[in-house]
C-alpha positions as CSV (number, residue, x, y, z in Angstrom):
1,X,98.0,111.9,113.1
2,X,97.5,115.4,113.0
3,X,97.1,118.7,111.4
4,X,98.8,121.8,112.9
5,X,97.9,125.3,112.7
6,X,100.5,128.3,113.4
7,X,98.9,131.5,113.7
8,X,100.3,135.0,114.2
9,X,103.1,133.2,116.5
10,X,106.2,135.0,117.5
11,X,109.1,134.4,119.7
12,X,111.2,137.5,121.0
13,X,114.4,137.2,123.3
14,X,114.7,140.5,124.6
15,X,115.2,142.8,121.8
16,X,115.7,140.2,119.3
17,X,113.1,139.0,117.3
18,X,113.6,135.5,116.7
19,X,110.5,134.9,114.9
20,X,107.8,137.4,113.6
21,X,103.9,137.0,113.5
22,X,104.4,133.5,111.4
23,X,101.0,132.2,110.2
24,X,101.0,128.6,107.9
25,X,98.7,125.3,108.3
26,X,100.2,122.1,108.0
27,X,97.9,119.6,106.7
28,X,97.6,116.1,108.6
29,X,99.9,113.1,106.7
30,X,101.7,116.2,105.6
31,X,105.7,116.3,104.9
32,X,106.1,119.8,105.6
33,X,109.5,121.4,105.6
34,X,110.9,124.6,107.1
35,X,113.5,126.0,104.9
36,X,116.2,128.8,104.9
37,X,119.7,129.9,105.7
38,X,120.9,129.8,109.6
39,X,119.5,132.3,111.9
40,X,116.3,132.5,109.9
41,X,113.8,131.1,112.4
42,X,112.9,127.2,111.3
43,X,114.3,126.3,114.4
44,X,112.6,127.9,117.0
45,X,110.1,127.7,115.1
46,X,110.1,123.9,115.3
47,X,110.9,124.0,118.5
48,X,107.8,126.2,119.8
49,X,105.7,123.1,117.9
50,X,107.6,120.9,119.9
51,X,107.3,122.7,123.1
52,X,110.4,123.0,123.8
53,X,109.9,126.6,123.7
54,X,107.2,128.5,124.3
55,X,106.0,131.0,122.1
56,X,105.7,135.0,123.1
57,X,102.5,135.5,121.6
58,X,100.3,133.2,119.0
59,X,98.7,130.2,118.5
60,X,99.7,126.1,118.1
61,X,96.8,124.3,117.1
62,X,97.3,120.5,117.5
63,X,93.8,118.8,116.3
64,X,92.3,122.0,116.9
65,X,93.3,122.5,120.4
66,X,95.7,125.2,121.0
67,X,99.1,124.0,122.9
68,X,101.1,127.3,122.4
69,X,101.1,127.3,126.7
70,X,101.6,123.3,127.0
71,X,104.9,121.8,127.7
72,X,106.7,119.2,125.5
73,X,105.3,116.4,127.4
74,X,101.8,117.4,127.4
75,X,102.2,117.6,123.2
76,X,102.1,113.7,121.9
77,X,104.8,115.3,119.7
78,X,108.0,113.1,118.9
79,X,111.4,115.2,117.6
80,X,114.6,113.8,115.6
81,X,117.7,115.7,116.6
82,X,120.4,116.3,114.1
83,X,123.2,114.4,116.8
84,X,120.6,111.2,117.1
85,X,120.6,111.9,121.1
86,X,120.6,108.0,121.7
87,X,121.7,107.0,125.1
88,X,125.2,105.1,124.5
89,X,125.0,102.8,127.3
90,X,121.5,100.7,126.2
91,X,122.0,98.6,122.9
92,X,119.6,99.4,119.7
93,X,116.2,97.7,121.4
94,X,116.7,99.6,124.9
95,X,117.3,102.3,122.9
96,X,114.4,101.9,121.2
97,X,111.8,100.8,123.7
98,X,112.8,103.1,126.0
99,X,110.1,105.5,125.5
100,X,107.1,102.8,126.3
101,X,108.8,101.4,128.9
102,X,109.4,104.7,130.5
103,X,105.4,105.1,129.7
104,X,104.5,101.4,131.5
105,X,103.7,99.6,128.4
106,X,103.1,95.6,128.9
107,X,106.7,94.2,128.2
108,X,105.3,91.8,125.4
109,X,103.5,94.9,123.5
110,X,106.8,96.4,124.1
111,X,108.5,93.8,122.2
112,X,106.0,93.8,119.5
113,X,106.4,97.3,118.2
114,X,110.2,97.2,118.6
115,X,110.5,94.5,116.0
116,X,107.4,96.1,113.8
117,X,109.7,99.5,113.8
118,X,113.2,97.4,113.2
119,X,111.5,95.8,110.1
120,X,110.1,98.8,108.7
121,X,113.8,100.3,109.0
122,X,115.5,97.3,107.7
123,X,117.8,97.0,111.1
124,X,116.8,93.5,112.5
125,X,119.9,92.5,112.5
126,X,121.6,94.9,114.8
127,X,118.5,95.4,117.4
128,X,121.0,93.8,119.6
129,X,123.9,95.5,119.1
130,X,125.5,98.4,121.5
131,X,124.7,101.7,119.6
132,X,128.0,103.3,120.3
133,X,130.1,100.7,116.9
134,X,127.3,101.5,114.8
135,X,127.6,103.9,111.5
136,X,126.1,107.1,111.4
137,X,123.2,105.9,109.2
138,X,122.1,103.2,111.1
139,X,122.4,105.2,114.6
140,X,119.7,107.6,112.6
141,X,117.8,104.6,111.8
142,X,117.8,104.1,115.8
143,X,116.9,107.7,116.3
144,X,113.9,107.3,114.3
145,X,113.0,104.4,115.2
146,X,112.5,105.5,119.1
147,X,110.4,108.7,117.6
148,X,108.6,106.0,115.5
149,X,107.5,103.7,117.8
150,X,105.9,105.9,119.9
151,X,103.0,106.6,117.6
152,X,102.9,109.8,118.2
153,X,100.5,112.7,116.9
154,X,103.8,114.0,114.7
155,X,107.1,113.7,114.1
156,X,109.6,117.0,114.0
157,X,112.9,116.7,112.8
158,X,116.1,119.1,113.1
159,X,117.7,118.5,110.3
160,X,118.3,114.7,110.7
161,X,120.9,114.0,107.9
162,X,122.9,117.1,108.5
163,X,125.8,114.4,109.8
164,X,125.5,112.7,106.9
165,X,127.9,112.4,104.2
166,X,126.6,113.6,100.8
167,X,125.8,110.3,99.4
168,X,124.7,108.4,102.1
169,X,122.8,111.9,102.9
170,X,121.0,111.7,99.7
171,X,120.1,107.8,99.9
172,X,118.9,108.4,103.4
173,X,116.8,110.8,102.3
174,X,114.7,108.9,99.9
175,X,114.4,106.3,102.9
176,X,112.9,108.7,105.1
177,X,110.0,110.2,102.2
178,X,109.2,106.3,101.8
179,X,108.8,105.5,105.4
180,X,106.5,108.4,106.0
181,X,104.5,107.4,102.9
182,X,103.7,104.2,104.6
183,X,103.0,105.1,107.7
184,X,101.2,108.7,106.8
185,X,102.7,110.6,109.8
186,X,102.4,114.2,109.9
187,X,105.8,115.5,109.6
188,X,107.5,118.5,110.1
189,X,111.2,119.2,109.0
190,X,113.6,121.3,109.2
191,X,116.7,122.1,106.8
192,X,118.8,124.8,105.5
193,X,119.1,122.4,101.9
194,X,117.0,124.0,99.2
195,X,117.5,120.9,96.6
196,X,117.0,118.5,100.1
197,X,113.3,120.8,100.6
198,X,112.2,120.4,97.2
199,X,112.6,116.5,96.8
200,X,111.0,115.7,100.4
201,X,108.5,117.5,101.0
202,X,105.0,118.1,100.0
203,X,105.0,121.8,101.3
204,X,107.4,124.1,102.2
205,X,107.8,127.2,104.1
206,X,110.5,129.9,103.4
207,X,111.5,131.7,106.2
208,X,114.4,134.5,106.3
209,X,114.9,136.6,109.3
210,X,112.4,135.3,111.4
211,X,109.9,136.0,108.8
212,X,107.7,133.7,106.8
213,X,108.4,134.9,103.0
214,X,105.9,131.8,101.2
215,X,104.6,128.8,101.9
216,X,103.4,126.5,99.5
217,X,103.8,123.4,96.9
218,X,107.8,123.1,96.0
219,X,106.8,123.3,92.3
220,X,104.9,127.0,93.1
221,X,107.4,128.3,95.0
222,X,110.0,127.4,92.1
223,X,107.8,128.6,89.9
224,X,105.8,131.9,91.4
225,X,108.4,133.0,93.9
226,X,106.8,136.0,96.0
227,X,109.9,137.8,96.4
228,X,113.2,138.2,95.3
229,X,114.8,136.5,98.3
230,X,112.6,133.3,97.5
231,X,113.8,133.7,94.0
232,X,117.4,133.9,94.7
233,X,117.0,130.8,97.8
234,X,115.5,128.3,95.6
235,X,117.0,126.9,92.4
236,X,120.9,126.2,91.4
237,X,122.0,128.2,89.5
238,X,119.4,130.4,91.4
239,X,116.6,133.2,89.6
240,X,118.1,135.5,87.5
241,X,117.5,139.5,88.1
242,X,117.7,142.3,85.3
243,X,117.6,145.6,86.8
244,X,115.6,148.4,85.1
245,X,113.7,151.7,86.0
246,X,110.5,152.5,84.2
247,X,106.8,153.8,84.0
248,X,104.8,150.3,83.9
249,X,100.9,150.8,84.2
250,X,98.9,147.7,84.7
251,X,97.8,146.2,81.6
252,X,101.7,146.5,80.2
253,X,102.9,143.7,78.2
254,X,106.6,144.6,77.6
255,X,109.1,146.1,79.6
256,X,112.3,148.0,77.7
257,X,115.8,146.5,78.4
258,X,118.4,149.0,77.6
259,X,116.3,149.9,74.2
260,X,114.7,146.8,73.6
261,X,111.1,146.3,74.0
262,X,110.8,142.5,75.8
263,X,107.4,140.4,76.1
264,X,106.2,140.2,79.6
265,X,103.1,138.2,81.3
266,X,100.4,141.3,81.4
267,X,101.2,143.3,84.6
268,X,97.5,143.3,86.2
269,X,98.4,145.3,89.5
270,X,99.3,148.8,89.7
271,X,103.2,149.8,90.1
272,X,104.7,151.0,93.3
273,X,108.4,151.8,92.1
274,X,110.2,152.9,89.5
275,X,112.9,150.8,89.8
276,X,112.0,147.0,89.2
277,X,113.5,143.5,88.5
278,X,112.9,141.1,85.7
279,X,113.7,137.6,87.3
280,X,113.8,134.1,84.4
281,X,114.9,131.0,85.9
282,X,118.4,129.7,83.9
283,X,116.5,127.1,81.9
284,X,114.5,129.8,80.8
285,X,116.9,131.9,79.0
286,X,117.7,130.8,75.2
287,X,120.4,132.0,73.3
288,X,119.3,133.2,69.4
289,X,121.0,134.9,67.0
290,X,118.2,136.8,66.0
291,X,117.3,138.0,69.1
292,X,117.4,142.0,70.0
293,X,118.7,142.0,73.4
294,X,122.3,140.7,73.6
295,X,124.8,140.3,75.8
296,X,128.7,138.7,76.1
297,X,129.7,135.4,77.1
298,X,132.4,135.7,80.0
299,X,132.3,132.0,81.4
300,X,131.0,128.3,81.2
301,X,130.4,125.4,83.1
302,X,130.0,122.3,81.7
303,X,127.4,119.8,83.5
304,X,127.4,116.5,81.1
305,X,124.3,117.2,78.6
306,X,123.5,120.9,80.1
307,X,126.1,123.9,80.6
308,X,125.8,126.6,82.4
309,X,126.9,130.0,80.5
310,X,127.4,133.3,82.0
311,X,126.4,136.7,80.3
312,X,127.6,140.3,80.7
313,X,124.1,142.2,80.1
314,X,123.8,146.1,79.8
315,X,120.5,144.8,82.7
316,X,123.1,142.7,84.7
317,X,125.0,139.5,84.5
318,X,122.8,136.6,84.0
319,X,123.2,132.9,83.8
320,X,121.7,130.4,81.1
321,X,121.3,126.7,81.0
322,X,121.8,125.5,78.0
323,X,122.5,121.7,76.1
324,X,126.6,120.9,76.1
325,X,125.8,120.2,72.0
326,X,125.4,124.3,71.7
327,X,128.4,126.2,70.6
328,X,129.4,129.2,72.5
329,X,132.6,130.9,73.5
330,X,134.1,133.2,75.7
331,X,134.1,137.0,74.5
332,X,131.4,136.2,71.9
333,X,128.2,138.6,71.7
334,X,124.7,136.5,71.5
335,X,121.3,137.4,71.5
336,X,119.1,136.2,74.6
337,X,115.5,135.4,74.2
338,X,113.2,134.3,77.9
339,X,110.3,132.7,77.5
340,X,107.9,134.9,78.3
341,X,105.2,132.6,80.4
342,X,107.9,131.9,83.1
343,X,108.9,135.4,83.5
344,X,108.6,137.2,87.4
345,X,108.3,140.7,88.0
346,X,109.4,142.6,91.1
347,X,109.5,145.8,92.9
348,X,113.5,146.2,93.5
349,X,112.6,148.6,96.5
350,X,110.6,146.3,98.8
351,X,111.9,142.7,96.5
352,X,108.1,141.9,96.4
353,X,106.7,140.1,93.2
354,X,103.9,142.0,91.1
355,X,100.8,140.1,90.1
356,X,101.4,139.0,86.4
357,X,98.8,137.5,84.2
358,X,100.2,133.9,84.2
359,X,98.2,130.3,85.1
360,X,99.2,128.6,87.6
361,X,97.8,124.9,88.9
362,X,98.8,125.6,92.4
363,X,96.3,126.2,95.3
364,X,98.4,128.7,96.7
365,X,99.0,130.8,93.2
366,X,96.4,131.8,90.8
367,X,96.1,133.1,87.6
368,X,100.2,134.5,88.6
369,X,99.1,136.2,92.0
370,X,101.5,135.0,94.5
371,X,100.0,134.8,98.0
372,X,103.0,135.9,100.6
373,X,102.4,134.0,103.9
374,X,103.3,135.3,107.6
């Protein structure tokens, strides 16, 4: 397989900047997924790797060799559509083999791989069958299984289980991390699905208007967001934001919330603004009577064992998550405690997170300092 480099690549269509200076390394045997809302690049993006665009300016390194200028079929690159793209005439082994016969592979190794790839996939018993009466999961299954049994350098998807139904969406999904934990491909993928990012991939890449925000492990990203778009993009409920203007100077351990004094992380950087955000994840915020800061219930959500409550703040309206066991109602005042280690700081003006004194296991955080990519 492969590892792939991206560095300083952009792709302009006239005036419109499709993607800007993007720089990330995906490791070989990676599953590497490009994630953010329509419009935002991933695509092109993929498709530059692919070659089935060619970048303005920058670099593709495939294995070290730089393919920015190479067409498709010069690559050793296989891609997934999101409409399978099988060809509705030839039956589920034409379909296939197609790609080593088109290449002049020996008919009997042709045959051999074709029914290695249908047992991996679990569709032996329709390798005969016309594609066009098949379900939509097993005409993925086909769709892959052509990419597959190319052994190619990598596999790129476009959001392969976007035709999916939810359930067989989400079962499909935890077929497709297995098979590339057996076979170690390299594997790049794109979606739009922050919860489908998180649970398949072993980096990701946030990208909004054609910019790279953060790459990194799902569990930093989640964690260290490095701005407030990341923040807001990842997580359901997503990041909480209290607004407040202020004076910090680095070393500052608290921050005042409409006259009360709140523990934060140590602020090692210096300030840039005066007007800042306080970001806690909904599982972060606790509801105490004792607490100083308070705010009103105005609704909840129940979820089974967890509810979601939402609270007018003087800072902003917040969410919590909380267990379905805990009393609250509607129109009641509470205090609101956040556990401090978890807490993000950012600049409002440019949504950029300051460096907090926080640890971090994460290669691409440390010590708090979030690393923005691109």
């Amino acid at each position: 397989m492969a590892e792939i480099v991206i560095r300083n690549l952009h792709k302009a269509f006239g005036d419109f900047v499709a993607v800007k200076e993007s720089s990330f390394t995906i490791n070989d045997g990676e599953f590497f997924m490009l994630l953010g809302p329509s419009g935002c690049g991933k695509t092109t993006t993929l498709r530059m790797i692919a070659g089935l665009e060619l970048p303005t300016s920058g670099q593709i390194l495939l294995d070290g060799k730089d393919v920015a200028q190479v067409p498709a079929s010069g690559r050793d690159i296989a891609f997934v559509f999101q409409m399978f793209a099988l060809y509705p005439h030839m039956n589920v082994r034409n379909n296939i083999s197609y790609p080593l016969r088109s290449q002049g592979v020996p008919r009997a190794e042709v045959r051999r791989r074709v029914d290695e790839v249908a047992r991996i996939l679990g569709i032996e018993h329709i390798i005969d069958r016309p594609v066009g009466g098949l379900s939509s999961g097993d005409r993925q299954r086909v769709a892959l299984g052509r990419a597959i049994v190319r052994r190619p350098k990598a596999f790129l998807m476009d959001e392969p289980l976007g035709a999916l139904d939810a359930e067989f969406r989400e079962r499909m999904a935890e077929e497709l991390r297995a098979l590339h934990d057996r076979m170690g491909a390299t594997t790049v993928y794109v979606t739009h699905d922050q919860l489908e990012a998180m649970q398949m991939g072993d980096k990701i890449v946030v990208m909004n208007h054609g910019v790279v925000e953060q790459w990194g492990r799902p569990q930093d990203i989640y964690d260290f967001p490095a701005t407030m778009f990341v923040a807001e993009f990842i997580g359901s409920p997503p990041m909480n934001f209290l607004r407040f203007e202020a004076s910090l100077e680095p070393g500052a351990e608290t921050v005042v919330l409409s006259g009360t004094k709140v523990p934060l992380p140590r602020l090692e950087g210096p300030a840039t603004s005066g007007r800042y955000a306080l970001g806690v994840r909904p599982e972060h915020v606790r509801l105490a009577d004792d607490a100083a800061f308070r705010g009103m219930v105005i609704a909840t959500e129940y979820l089974g064992t967890t509810q979601i409550v939402s609270l007018d703040t003087p800072n902003g309206d917040i969410k919590c998550r909380i267990p379905s066991s805990q009393p609250v109602r509607t129109g009641e005042r509470v205090g609101i405690r956040f556990d401090t280690g978890t807490l993000s700081l950012f600049d409002a003006a440019t949504g950029h997170a300051l460096a907090l004194d926080r640890a971090s296991p994460g290669e691409d955080v440390r010590r708090g300092k979030v690393r923005i990519h691109g």
